[in-house]
Biopython code that builds the backbone (N, CA, C, O; Angstrom):
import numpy as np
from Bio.PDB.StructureBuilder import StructureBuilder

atoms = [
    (1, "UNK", "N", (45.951, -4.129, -41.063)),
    (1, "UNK", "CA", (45.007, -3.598, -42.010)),
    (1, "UNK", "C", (45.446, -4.000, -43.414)),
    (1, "UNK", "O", (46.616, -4.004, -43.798)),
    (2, "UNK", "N", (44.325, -4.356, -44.175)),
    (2, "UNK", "CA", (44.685, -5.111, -45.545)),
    (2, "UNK", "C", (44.866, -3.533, -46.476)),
    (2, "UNK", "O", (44.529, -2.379, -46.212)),
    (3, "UNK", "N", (45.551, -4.154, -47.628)),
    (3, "UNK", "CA", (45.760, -2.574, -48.405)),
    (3, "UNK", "C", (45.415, -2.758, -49.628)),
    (3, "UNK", "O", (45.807, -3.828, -50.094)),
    (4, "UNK", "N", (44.649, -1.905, -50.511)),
    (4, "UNK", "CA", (45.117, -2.349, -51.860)),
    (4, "UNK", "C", (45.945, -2.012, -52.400)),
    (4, "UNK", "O", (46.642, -1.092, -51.973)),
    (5, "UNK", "N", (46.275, -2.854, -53.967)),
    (5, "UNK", "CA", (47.593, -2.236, -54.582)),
    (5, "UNK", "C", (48.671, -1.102, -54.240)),
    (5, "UNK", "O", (49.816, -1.335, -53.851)),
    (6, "UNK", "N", (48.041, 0.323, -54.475)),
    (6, "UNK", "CA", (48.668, 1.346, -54.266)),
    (6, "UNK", "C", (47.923, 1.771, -52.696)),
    (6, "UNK", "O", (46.873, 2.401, -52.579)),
    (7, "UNK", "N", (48.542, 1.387, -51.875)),
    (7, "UNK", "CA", (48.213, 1.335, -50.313)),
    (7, "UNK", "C", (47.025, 2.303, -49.724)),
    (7, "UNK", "O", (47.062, 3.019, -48.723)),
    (8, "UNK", "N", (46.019, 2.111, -50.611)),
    (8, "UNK", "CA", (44.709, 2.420, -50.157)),
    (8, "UNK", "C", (43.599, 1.449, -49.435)),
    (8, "UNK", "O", (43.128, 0.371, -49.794)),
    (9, "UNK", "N", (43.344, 2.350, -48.146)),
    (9, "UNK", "CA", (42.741, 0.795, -47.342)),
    (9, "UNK", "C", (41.216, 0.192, -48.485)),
    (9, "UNK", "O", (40.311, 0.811, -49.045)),
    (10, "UNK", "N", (41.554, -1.164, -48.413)),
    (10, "UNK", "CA", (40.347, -1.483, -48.718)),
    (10, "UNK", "C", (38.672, -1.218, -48.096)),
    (10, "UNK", "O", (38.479, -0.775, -46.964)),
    (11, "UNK", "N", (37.557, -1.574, -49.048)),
    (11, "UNK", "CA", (36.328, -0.652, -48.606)),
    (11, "UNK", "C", (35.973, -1.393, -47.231)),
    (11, "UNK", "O", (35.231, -0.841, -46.419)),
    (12, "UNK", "N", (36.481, -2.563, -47.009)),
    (12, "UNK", "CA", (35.758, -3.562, -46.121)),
    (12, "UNK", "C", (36.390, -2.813, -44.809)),
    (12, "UNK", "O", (35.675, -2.478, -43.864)),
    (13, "UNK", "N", (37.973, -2.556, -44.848)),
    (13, "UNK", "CA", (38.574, -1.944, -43.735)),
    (13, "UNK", "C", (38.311, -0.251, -43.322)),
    (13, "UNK", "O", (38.390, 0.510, -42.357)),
    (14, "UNK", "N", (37.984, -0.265, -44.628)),
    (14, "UNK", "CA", (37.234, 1.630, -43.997)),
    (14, "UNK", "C", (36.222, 1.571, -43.882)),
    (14, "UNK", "O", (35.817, 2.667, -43.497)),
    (15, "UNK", "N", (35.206, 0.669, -44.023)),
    (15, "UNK", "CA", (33.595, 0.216, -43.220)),
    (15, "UNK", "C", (33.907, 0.224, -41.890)),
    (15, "UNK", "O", (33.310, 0.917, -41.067)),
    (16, "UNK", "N", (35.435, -1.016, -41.468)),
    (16, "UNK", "CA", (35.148, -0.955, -40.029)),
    (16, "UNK", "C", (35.832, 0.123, -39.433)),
    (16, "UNK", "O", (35.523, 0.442, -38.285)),
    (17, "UNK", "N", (36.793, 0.784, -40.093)),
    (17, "UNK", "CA", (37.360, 2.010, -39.750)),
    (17, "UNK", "C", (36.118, 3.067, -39.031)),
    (17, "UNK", "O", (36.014, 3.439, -37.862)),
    (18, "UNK", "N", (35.448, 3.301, -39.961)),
    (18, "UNK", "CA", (34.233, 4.466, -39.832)),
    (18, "UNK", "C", (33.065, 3.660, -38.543)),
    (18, "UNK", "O", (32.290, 4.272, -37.808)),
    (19, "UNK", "N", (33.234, 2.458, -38.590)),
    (19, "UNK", "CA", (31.954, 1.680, -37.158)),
    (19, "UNK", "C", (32.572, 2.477, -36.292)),
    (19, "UNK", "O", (32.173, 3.535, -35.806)),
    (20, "UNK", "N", (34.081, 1.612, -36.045)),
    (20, "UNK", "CA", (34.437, 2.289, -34.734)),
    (20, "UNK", "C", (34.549, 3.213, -34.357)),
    (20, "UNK", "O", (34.443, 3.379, -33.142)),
    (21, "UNK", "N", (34.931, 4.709, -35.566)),
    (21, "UNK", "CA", (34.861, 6.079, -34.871)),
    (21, "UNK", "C", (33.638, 6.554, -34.863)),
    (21, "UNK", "O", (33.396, 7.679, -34.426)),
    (22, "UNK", "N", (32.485, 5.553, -35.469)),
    (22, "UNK", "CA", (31.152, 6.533, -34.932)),
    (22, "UNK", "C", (30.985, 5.672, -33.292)),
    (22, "UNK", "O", (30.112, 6.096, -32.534)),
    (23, "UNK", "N", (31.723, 4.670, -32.916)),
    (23, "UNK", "CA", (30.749, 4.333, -31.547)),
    (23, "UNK", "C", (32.044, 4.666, -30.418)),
    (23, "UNK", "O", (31.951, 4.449, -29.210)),
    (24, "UNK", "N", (32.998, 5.118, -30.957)),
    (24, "UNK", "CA", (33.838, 5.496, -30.033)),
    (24, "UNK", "C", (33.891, 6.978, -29.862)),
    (24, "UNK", "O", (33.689, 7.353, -28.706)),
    (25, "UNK", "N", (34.166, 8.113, -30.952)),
    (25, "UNK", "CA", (34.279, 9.556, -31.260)),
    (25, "UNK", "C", (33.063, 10.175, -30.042)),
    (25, "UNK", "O", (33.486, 10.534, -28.943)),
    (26, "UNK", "N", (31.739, 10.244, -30.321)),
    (26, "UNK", "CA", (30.925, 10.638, -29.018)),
    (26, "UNK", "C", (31.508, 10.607, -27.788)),
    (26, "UNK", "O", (31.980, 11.595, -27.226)),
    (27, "UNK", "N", (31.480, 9.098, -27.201)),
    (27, "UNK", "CA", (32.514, 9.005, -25.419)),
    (27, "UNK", "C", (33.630, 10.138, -25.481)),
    (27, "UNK", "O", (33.760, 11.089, -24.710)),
    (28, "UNK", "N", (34.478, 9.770, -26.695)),
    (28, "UNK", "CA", (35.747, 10.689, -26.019)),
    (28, "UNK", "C", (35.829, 12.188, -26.674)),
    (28, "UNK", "O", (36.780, 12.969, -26.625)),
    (29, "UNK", "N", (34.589, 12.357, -27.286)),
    (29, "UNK", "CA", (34.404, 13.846, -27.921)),
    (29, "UNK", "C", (34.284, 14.887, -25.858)),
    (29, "UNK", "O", (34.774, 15.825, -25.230)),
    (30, "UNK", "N", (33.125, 13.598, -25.718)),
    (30, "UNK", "CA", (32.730, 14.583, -24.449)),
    (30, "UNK", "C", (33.787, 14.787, -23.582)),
    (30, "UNK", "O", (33.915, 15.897, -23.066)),
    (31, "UNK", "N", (34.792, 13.638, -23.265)),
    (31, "UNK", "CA", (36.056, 13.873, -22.437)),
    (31, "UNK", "C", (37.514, 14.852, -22.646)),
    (31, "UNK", "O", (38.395, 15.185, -21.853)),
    (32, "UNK", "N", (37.309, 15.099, -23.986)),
    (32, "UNK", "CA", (38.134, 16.457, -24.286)),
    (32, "UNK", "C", (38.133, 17.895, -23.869)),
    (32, "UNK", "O", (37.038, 18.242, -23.426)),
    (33, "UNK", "N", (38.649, 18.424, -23.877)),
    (33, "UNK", "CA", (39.087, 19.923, -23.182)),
    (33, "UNK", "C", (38.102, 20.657, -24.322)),
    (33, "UNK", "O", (38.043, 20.128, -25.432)),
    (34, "UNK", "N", (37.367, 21.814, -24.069)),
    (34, "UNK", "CA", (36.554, 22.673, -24.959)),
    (34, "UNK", "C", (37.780, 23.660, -25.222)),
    (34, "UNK", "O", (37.377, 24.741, -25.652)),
    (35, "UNK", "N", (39.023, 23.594, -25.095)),
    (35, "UNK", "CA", (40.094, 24.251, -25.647)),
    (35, "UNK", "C", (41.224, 23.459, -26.091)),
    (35, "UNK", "O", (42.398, 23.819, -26.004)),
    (36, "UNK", "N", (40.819, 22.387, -26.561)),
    (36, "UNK", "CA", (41.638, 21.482, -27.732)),
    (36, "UNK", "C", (41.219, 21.277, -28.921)),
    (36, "UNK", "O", (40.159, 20.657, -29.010)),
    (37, "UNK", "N", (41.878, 21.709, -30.156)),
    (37, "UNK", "CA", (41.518, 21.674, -31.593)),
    (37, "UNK", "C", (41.670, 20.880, -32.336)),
    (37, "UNK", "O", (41.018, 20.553, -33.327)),
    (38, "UNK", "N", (42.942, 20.348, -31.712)),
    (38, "UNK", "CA", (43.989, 19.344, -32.754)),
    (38, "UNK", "C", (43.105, 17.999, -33.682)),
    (38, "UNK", "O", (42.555, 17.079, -33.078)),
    (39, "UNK", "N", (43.106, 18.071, -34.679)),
    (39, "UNK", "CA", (42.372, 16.960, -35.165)),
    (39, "UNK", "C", (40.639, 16.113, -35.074)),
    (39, "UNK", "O", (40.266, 14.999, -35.443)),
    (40, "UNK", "N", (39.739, 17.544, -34.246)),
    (40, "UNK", "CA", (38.809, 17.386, -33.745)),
    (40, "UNK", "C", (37.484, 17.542, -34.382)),
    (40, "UNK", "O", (37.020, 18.682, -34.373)),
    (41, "UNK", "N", (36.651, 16.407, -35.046)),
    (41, "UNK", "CA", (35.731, 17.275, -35.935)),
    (41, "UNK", "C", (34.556, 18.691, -35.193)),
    (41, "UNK", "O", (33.974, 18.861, -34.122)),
    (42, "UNK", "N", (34.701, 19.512, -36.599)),
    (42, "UNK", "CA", (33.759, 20.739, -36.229)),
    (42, "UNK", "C", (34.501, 22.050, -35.893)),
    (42, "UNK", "O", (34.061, 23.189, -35.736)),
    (43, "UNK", "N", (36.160, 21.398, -35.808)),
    (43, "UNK", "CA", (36.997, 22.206, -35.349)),
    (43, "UNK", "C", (38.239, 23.006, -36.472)),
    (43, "UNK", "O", (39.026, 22.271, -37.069)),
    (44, "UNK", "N", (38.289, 24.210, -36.626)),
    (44, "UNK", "CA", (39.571, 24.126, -37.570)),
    (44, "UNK", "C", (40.276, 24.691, -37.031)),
    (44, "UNK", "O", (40.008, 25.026, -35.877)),
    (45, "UNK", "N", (41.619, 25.086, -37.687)),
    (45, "UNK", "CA", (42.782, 26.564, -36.976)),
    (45, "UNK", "C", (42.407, 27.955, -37.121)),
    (45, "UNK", "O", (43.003, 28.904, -36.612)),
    (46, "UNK", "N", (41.256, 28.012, -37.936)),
    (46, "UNK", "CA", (40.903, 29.126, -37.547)),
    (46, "UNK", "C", (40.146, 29.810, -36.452)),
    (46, "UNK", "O", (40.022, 30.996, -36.147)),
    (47, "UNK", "N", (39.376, 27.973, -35.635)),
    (47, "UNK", "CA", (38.708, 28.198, -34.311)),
    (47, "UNK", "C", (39.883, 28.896, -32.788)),
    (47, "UNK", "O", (39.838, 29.711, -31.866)),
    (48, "UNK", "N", (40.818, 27.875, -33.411)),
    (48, "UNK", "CA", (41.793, 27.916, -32.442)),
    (48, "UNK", "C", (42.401, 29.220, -32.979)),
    (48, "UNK", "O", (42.162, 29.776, -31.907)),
    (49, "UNK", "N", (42.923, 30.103, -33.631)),
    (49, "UNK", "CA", (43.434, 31.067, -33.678)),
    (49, "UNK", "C", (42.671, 32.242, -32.935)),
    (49, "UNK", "O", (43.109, 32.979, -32.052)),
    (50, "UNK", "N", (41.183, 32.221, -33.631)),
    (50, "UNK", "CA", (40.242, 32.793, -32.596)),
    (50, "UNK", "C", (40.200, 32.884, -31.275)),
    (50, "UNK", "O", (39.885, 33.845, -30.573)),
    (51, "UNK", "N", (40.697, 31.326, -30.854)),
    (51, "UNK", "CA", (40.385, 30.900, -29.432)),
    (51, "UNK", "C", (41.573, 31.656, -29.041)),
    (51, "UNK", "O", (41.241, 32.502, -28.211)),
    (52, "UNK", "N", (42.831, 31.695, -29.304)),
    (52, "UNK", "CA", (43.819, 32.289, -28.955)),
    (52, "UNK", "C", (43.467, 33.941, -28.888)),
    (52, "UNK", "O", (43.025, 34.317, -27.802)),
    (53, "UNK", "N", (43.570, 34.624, -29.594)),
    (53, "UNK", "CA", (43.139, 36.335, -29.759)),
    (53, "UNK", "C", (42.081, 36.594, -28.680)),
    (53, "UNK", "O", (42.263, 37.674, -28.119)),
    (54, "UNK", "N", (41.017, 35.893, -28.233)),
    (54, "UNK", "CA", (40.266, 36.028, -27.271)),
    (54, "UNK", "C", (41.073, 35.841, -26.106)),
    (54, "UNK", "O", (41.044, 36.557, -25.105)),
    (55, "UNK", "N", (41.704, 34.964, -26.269)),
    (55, "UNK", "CA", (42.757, 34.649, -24.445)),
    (55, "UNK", "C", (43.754, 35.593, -24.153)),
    (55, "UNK", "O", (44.226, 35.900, -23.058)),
    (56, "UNK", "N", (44.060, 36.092, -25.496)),
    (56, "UNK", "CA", (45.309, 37.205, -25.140)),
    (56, "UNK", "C", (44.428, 38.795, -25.198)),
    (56, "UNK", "O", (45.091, 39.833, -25.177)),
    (57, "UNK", "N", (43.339, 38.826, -25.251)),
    (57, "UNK", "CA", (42.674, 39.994, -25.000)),
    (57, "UNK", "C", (42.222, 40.347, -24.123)),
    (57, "UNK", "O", (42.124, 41.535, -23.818)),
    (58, "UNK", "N", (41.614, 38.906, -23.143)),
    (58, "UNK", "CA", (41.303, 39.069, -21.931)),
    (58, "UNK", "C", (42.371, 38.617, -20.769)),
    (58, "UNK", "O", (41.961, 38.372, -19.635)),
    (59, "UNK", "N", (43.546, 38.533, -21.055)),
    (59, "UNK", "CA", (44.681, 38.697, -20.026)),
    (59, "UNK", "C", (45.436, 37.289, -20.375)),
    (59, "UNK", "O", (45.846, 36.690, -21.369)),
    (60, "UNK", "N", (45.375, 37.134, -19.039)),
    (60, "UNK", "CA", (46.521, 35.670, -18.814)),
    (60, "UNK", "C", (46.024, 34.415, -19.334)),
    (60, "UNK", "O", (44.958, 33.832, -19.136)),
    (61, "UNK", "N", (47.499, 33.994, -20.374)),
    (61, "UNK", "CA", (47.086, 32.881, -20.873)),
    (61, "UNK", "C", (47.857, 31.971, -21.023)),
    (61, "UNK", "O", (48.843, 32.209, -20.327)),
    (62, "UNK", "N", (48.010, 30.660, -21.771)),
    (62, "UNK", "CA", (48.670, 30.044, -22.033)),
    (62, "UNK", "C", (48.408, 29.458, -23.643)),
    (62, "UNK", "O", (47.345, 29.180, -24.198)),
    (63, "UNK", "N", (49.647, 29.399, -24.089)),
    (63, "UNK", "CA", (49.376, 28.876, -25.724)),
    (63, "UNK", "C", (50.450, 27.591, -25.665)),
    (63, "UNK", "O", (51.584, 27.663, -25.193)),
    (64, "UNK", "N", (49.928, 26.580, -26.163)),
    (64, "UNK", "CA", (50.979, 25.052, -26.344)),
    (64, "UNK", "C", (51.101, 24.979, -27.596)),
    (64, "UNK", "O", (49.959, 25.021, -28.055)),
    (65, "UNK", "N", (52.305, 24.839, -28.914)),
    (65, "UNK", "CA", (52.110, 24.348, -29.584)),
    (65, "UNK", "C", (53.067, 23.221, -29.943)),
    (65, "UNK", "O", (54.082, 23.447, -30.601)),
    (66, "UNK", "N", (52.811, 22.262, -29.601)),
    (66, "UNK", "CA", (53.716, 20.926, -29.835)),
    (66, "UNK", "C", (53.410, 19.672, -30.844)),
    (66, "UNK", "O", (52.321, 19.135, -31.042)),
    (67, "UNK", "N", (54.560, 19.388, -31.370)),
    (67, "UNK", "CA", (54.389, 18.691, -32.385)),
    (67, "UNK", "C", (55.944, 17.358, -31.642)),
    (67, "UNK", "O", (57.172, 17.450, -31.659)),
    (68, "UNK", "N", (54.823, 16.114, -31.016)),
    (68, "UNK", "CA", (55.657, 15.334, -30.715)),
    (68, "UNK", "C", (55.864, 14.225, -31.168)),
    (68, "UNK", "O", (56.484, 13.414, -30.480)),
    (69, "UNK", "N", (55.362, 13.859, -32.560)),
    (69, "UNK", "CA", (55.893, 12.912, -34.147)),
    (69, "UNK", "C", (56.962, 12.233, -33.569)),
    (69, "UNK", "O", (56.844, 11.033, -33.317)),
    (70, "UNK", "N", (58.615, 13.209, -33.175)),
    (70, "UNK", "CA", (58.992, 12.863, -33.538)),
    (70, "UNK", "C", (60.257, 12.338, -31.959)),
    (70, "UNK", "O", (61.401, 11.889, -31.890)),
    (71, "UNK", "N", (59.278, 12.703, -31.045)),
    (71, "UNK", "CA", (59.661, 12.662, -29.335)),
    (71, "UNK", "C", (60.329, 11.234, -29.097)),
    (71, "UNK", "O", (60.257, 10.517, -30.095)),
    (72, "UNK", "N", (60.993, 10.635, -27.943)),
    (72, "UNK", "CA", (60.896, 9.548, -28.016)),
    (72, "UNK", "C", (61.340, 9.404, -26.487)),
    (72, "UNK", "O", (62.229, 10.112, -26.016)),
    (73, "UNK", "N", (60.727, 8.536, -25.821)),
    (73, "UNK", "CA", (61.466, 8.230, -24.078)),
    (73, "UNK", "C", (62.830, 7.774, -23.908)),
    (73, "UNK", "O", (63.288, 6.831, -24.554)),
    (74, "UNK", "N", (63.515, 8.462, -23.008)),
    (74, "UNK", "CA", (64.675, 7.665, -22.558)),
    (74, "UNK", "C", (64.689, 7.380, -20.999)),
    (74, "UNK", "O", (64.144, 8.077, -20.143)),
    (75, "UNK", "N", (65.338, 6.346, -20.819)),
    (75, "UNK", "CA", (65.236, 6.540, -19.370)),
    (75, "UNK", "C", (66.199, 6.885, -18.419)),
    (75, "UNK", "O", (67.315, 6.456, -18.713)),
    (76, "UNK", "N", (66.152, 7.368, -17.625)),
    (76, "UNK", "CA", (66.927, 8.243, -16.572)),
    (76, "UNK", "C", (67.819, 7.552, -16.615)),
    (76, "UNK", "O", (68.812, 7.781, -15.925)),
]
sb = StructureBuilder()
sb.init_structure("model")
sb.init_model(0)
sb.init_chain("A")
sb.init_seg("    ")
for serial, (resi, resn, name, xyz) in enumerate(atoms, 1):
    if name == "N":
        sb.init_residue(resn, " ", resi, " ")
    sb.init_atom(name, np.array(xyz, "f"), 0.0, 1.0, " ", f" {name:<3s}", serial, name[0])
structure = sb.get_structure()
């Protein structure tokens, strides 16, 4: 990706930036979990905090919160 000066993408590369997440985002909007937030438009932490308080009100649940930035594989 080309940059300008102070490493802001140029307009030509955030034209094609924005093609591809409008013809890709739909397909894999629909293939996501209706209980994943992370980075999802329409979605904030306050959905998911919600979403949480509802799960722990009506019983058994599970909460993930992982942040794997900074993970890395090793092998056995």
């Amino acid at each position: 990706m080309k940059k300008a000066g102070i490493g802001i993408p140029t307009i030509q590369d955030r034209a094609r930036q924005a093609l591809v997440k409008s013809a890709l985002e739909p397909e894999w909007e629909s293939r996501f979990e209706s209980t994943s937030y992370g980075f999802r438009p329409g979605r904030s932490a306050q959905d998911a905090i919600s979403r949480i308080y509802q799960s722990i009100n009506k019983g058994g649940y599970y909460i993930l919160d992982a942040d794997i930035a900074k993970c890395s594989y090793r092998e056995p």
